[in-house]
Structure formats: structure tokens, C-alpha cells
N, C-alpha and C positions, 0 to 999 in steps of 0.2 A: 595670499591667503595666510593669516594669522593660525596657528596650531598652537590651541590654549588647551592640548593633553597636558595632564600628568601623571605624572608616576611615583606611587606611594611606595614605600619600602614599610620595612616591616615595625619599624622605632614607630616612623608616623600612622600608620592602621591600629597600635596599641594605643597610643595616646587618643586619637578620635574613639576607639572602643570604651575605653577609661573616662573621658569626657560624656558619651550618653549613656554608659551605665551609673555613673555621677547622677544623671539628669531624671533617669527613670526612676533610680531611689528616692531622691528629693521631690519628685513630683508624684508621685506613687504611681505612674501609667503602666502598661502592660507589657510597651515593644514600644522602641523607638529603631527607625530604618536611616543612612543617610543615600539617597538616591543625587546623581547628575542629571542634571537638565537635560537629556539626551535617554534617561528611563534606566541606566545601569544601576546595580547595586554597587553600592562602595562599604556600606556598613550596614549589621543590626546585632542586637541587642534585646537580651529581653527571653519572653515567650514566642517564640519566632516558629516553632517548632509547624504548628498548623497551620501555619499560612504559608502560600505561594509565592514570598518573596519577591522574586524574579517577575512573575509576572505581574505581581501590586505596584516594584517599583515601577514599570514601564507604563500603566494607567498611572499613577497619582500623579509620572512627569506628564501624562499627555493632557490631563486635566488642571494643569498650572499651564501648558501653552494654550491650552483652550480660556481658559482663564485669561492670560495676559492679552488675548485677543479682544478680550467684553470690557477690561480694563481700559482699552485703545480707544474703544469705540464710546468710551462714558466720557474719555478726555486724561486718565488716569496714565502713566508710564506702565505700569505693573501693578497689581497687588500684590502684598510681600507675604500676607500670611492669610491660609483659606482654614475653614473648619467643615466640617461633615458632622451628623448630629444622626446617632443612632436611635434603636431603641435602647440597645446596651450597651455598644462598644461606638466610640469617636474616634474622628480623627484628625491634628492640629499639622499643619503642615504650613515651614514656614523659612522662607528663603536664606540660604548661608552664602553670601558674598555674591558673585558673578556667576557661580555654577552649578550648585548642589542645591538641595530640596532635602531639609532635616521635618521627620515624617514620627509624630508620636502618635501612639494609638493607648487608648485608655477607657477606664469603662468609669459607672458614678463612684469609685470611694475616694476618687479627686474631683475637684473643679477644673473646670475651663481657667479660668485667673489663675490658677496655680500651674497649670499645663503652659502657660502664655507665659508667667514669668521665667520659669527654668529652662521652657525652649530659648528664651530671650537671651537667656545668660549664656546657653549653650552655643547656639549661632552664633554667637558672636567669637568666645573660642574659639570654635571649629573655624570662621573664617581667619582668625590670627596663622591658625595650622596653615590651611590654604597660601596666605601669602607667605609665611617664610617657602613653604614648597614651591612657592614656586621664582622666587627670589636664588633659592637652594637649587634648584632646579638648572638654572644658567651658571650656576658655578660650576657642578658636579655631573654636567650634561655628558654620557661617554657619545665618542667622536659613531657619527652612524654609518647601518653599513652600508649605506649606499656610497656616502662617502669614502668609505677606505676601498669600494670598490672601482670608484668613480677615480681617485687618485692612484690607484693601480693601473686602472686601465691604460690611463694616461701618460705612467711614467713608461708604461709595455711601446704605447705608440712612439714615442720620444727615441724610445731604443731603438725600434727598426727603422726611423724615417732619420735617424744621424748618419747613417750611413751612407 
């Protein structure tokens, strides 16, 4: 089994925060969230304040795998980016690399065309971040503790069965 975690330190959660506050100015939207394919929150930004965060990111990921399921079944891999069309408030949601789901919500004093190019510019960013992290990742991996207890264990049995 492949274990494609990561682990963001705090250099890299300023810079992703800094790349969608970049993106919410330039687009004029409301909140932008970054959520993982899996429903966690990893970022937001924005008017955040009234909304349920936590529980939005974990629907909007189960509605991109409900999604990539209709996607399947048309002949498509995936669709990369969905919209949702309010009375007042939208929301453009649109994939960053292999993992995450970059999640803008905005009302009309933007377009959709303007919401689609800055998210555009953003994803792609955001997944530059992704790979060095995880690139950065195998360099700077600390030794784990199963392992340093697995290697203890070992050296312990080593000790009584020399005798």
C-alpha cells in the first residue's frame, strides 16, 4: 500500500494561505477552502467565518467522488472542475494535482470567467507546492516510531539470545 500523506509544516501552509488570498483579491470571490480528496480541510481563506468549514469540506469532497463516478460512467477519467449556481452565492471547485480540491465561493460582483481563470492560475501553484512537498518529503522524512521501536526491539532480542 502506497501512503501518499503529507505533512505540511508551517513555511508551506503560509505560502498555500498567501497563494489563495492572492487569488480571492484578484478574483473578487468571498472564501476560497483548499480541502483533500479524502474531505479534510488543509486551508481557507477569506469570509470563512459563517460557514461550517469542516463539515463543507467533507460534502464538496464526497461530491467530486460522486462526480468522478458519472464521469466513469459518460466514458470521461474525471472531471477536473464542477460549479454549483446559486441564487446569490456559487461555487467553483477545481482539482490541484492528484489530491486536493481548491474550492472558491463567490457571489455576482465577479464572473464565473474570472473565478475559472485565477482558480486556474492558482491550481496550478498550489500543485508546484504539493510536489516539491513531497519530493521534500523523502529527503527530510524523520526515521518513524515504529521503526526506532522495531529496531530496539531487536537489538533487546539480539542481546539475550547471544548468550
Amino acid at each position: 500500500m502506497v501512503d501518499d500523506s503529507l505533512i505540511l509544516y508551517e513555511e508551506e501552509t503560509s505560502k498555500i494561505d498567501a497563494i489563495i488570498s492572492k487569488m480571492l483579491r484578484s478574483a473578487e470571490a468571498k472564501c476560497g477552502l483548499l480541502v483533500d480528496k479524502d474531505g479534510h480541510l488543509i486551508a481557507r481563506q477569506g469570509f470563512t467565518n459563517s460557514l461550517d468549514t469542516t463539515a463543507l469540506a467533507a460534502l464538496l469532497a464526497g461530491s467530486f467522488a460522486s462526480t468522478r463516478e458519472i464521469a466513469r460512467l459518460v466514458g470521461e477519467p474525471e472531471f477536473s472542475v464542477l460549479f454549483h449556481q446559486g441564487k446569490k452565492d456559487h461555487i467553483h471547485m477545481s482539482l490541484v494535482g492528484e489530491r486536493s480540491i481548491l474550492v472558491v465561493i463567490f457571489d455576482d460582483r465577479t464572473t464565473i470567467g474570472m473565478v475559472r481563470l485565477y482558480a486556474k492560475e492558482t491550481a496550478l501553484e498550489l500543485a508546484q507546492i504539493f510536489e516539491e512537498i513531497s519530493k521534500n518529503s523523502n529527503k527530510k522524512a524523520p526515521p518513524s516510531v515504529t521503526d526506532d521501536f522495531a529496531s530496539k526491539a531487536q537489538d533487546k532480542l539480539d542481546d539475550i539470545f547471544q548468550d
